[in-house]
C-alpha positions in Angstrom: 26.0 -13.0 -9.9 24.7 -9.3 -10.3 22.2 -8.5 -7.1 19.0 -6.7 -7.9 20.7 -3.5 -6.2 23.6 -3.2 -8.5 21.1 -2.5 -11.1 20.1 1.0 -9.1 23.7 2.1 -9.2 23.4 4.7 -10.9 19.6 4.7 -10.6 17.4 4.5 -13.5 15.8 6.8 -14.7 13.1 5.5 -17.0 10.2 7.1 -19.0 6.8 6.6 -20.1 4.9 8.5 -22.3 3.3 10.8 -20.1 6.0 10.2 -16.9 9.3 10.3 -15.9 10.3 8.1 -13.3 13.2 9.3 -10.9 14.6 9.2 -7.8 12.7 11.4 -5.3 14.5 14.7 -3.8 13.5 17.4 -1.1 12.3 19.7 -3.8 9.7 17.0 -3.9 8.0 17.6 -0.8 5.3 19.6 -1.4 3.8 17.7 -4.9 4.2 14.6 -2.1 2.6 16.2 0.6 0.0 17.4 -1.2 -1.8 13.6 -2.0 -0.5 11.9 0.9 -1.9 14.4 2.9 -5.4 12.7 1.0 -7.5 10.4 3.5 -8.6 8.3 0.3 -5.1 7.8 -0.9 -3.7 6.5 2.1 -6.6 4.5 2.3 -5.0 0.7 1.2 -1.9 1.8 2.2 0.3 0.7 5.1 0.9 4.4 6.0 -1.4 6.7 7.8 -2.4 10.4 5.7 0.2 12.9 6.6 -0.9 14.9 9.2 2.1 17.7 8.3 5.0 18.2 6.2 7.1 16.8 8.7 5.3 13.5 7.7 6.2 13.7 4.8 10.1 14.9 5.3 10.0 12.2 7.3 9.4 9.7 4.7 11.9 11.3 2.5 14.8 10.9 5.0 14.2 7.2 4.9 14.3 7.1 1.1 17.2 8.9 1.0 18.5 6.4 3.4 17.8 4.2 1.5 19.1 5.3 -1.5 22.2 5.6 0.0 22.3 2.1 2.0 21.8 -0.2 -0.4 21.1 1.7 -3.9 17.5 0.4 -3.9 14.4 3.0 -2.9 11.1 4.2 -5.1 11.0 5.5 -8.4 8.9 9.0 -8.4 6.6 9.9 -11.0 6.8 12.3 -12.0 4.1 13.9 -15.0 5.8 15.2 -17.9 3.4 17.9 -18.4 3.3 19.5 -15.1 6.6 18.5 -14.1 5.1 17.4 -10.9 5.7 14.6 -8.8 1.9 12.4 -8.4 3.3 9.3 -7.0 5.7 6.7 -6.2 6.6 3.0 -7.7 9.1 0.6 -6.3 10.2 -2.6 -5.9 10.3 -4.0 -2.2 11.4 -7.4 -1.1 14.1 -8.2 -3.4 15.4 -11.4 -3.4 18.3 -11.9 -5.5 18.8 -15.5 -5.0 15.4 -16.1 -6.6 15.4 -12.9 -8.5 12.2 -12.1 -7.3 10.8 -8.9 -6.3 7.4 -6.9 -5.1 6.1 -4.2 -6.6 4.2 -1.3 -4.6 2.6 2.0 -5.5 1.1 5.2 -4.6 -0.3 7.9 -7.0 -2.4 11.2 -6.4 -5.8 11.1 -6.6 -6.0 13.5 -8.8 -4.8 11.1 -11.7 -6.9 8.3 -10.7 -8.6 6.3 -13.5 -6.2 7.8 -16.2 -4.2 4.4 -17.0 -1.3 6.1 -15.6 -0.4 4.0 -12.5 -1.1 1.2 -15.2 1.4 2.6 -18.0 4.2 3.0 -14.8 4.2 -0.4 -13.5 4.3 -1.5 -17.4 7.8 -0.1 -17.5 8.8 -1.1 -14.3 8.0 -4.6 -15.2 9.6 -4.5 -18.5 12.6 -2.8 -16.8 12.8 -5.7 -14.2 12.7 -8.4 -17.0 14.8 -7.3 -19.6 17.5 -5.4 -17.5 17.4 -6.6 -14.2 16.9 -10.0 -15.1 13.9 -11.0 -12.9 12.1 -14.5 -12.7 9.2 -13.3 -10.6 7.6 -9.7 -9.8 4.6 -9.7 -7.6 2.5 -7.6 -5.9 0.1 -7.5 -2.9 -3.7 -5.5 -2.3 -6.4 -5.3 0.5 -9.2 -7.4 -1.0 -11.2 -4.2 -1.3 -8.5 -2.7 -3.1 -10.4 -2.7 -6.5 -7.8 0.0 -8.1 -5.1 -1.6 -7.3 -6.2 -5.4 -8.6 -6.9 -3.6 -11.8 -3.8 -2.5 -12.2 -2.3 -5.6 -11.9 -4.4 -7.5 -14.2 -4.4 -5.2 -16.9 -0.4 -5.3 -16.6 -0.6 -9.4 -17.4 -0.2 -10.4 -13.2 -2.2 -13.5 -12.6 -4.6 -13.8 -9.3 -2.8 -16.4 -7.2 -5.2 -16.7 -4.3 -5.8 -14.6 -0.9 -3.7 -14.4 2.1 -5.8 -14.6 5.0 -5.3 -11.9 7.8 -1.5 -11.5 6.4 -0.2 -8.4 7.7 -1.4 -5.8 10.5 -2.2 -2.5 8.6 -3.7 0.1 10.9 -3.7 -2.5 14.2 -6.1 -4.6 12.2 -5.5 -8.2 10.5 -6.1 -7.5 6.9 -6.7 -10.4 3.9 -4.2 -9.5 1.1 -4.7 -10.2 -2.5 -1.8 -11.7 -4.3 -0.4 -11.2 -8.0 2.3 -12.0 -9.7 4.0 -12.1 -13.1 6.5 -14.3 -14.4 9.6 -13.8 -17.2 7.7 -16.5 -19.8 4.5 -14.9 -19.1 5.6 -11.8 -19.6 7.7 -13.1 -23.0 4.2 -14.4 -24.1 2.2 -11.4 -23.7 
């Protein structure tokens, strides 16, 4: 049986109309820095806003650990246009037994309400069922995480209930949203 890491060796690369998603690099820093430096992006995140761009180096060692460990780390988005990176999409979580992953995801402010994030996580999820082979992709958001829960249900994930005080963000309990799509429903869409 294939694990969901052999599929990220070498890593796809996969396109949308108006992105390019890739595997991040140094020469990325500074497009990164510059929106998770943003208070109101880092606001549902797990993460505090980078302080410097030794934050943000930091977080790019540990992708490229990652990269290098076990294949698997985020996708960056990169915009066609501008050729800069605005985000980040990956999967987290993967289970191969159950071939189930969780999707998570960070873009810049400044493309906010664009359909963008929406139009990455489309290909991400049509990557993960007809290469990868998933059963299952899910994905979790702060209740007040309206953005996020958008996404989702305009990609075809189905509301499957609340987790109550789930996970410690920030030193404080937080009630998580879940989502999740399955192969048939995405088939049926």
């Amino acid at each position: 049986m294939n694990t969901i890491e052999s599929y990220f060796e070498p890593f796809p690369v996969l396109e949308t109309e108006r992105t390019l998603l890739r595997p991040l690099t140094y020469d990325d820093l500074d497009d990164m820095y510059s929106y998770c430096s943003v208070p109101a992006v880092a606001e549902f995140t797990t993460w505090e806003a980078h302080q410097s761009k030794e934050d943000t180096k930091g977080f790019i060692d540990f992708v490229m650990n990652r990269y290098e460990a076990d294949k698997l780390g985020p996708w960056g988005i990169e915009d066609k246009q501008s050729k800069r990176l605005i985000g980040s999409c990956n999967y987290l979580g993967c289970d191969s037994n159950s071939m189930r992953v969780e999707l998570g995801y960070v873009l810049s402010d400044q493309y906010w309400n664009q359909g963008i994030m929406t139009e990455v996580v489309s290909k991400i999820i049509q990557f993960g069922f007809e290469e990868v082979g998933l059963e299952r992709i899910q994905a979790r958001c702060m209740v007040d995480n309206t953005g996020s829960a958008k996404v989702m249900e305009k990609v075809g994930m189905k509301f499957e209930g609340v987790l109550r005080n789930y996970m410690k963000v920030k030193n404080e309990l937080r009630d998580l949203k879940m989502y999740a799509i399955l192969k048939e429903d995405f088939h049926s869409i």
